[in-house]
C-alpha positions as CSV (number, residue, x, y, z in Angstrom):
1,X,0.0,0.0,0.0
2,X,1.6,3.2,-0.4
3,X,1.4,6.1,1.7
4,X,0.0,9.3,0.7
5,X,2.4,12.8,2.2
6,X,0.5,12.9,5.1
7,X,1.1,9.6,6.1
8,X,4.8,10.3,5.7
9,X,7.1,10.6,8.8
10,X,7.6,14.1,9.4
11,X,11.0,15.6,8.4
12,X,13.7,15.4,10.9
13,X,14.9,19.0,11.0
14,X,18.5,18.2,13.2
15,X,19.0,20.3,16.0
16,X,22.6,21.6,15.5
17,X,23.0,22.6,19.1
18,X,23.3,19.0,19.8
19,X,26.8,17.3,19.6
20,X,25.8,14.1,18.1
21,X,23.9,15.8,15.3
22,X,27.2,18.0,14.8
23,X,29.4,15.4,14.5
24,X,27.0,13.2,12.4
25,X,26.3,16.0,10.0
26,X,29.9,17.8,10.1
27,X,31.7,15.7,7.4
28,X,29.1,15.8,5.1
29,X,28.9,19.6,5.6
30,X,32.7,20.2,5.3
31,X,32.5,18.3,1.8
32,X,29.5,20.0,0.7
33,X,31.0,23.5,1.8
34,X,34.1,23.0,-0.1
35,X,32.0,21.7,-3.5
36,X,30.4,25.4,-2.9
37,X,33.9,26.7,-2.0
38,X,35.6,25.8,-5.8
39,X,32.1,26.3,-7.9
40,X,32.2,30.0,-6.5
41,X,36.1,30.8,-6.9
42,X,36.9,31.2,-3.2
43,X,40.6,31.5,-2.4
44,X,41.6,29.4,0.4
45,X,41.7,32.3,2.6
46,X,38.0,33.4,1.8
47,X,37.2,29.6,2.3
48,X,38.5,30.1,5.8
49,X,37.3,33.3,6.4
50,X,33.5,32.4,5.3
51,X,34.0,29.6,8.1
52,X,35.6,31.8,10.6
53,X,39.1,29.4,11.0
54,X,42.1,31.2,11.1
55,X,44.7,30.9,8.1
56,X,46.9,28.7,10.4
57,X,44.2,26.1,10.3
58,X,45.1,23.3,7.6
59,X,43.0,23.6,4.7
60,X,43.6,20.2,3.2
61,X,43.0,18.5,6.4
62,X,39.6,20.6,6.4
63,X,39.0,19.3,3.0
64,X,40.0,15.9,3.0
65,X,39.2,14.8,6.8
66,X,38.0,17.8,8.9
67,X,38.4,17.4,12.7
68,X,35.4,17.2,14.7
69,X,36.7,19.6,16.8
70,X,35.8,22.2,14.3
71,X,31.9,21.1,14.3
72,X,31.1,23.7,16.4
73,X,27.5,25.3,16.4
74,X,28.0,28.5,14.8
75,X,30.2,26.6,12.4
76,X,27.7,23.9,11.3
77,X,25.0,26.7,11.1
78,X,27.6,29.1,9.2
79,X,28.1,26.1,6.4
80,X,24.2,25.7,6.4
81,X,23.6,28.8,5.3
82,X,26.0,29.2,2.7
83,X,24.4,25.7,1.2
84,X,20.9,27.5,1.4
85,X,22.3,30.1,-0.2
86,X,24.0,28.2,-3.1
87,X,21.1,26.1,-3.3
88,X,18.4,29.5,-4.1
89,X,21.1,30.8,-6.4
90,X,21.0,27.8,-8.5
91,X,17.5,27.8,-8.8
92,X,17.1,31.9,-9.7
93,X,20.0,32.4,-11.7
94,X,21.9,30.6,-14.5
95,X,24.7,28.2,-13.3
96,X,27.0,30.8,-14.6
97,X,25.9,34.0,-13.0
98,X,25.3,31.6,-10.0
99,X,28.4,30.9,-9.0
100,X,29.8,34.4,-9.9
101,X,26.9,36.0,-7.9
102,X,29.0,36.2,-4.1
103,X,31.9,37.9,-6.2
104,X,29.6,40.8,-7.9
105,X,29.4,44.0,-5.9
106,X,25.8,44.4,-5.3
107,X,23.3,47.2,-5.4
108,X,20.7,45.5,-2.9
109,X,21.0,48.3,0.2
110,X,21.7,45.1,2.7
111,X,25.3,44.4,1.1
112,X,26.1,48.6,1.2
113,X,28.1,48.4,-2.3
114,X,30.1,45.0,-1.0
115,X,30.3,41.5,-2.8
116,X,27.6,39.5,-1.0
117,X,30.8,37.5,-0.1
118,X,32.2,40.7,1.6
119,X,29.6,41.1,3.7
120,X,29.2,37.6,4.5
121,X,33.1,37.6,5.5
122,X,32.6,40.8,7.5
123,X,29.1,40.1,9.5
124,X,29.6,36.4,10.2
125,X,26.6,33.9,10.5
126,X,24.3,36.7,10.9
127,X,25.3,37.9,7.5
128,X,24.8,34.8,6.3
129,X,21.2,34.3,7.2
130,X,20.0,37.5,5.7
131,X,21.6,36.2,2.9
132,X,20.0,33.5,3.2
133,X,16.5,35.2,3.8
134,X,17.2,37.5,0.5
135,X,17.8,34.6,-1.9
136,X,15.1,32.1,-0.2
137,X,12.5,35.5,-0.4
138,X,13.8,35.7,-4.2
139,X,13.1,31.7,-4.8
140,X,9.8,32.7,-3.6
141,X,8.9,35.2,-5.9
142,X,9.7,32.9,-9.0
């Protein structure tokens, strides 16, 4: 017999403040995030930057096997956002202007003239939601 949506389990939205959830989701995120990382052009140092590691922090260890240590909350909600945010870019925009889009200075008053990645870089996770928020609001209106 198959079940209608309704009859679906409800989606398991994981609760990031949670350690097992962290560490269960972190190495999928790190390798997601670094996919995002090379499709939008990000040096190594803007890589770091977006995920608020210092330049001392080994980038290939990030990319290859990322300690858990570094699956902190802010972290894992830092790499969901930029995922969002790649995700709604996809869908609004050509591939092409999609992966250029975080490198374009912008005319939107919430980026003040900056690249999106700028301001990203510069106002941390919070950034990134209203990020986040713009491109999702813009997925909406399509």
């Amino acid at each position: 017999m198959n079940k209608n949506r309704n009859d679906e389990e409800p989606l398991h939205v994981p609760d990031l403040r949670v350690e097992s959830e962290r560490l269960r989701l972190g190495p999928a995120g790190f390798y997601a995030f670094f996919i995002i990382a090379v499709k939008w052009g990000l040096t190594d140092v803007e890589a770091l930057d977006l995920l608020a590691l210092g330049t001392q922090t080994p980038i290939e260890q990030l990319r290859n096997k990322p300690d858990p240590k570094h699956f902190t909350e802010e972290r894992m909600f830092r790499i969901s956002n930029l995922i969002g945010i790649y995700k709604g870019l996809q869908i609004n925009h050509s591939e092409y202007l999609a992966n250029r889009w975080v490198k374009l200075r912008n005319r939107n008053q919430l980026f003040g003239g900056a690249t999106p990645l700028e301001f990203m870089v510069n106002g941390g996770v919070d950034a990134m939601h209203r990020v986040r928020k713009l491109i999702d609001a813009r997925c909406a209106w399509n």
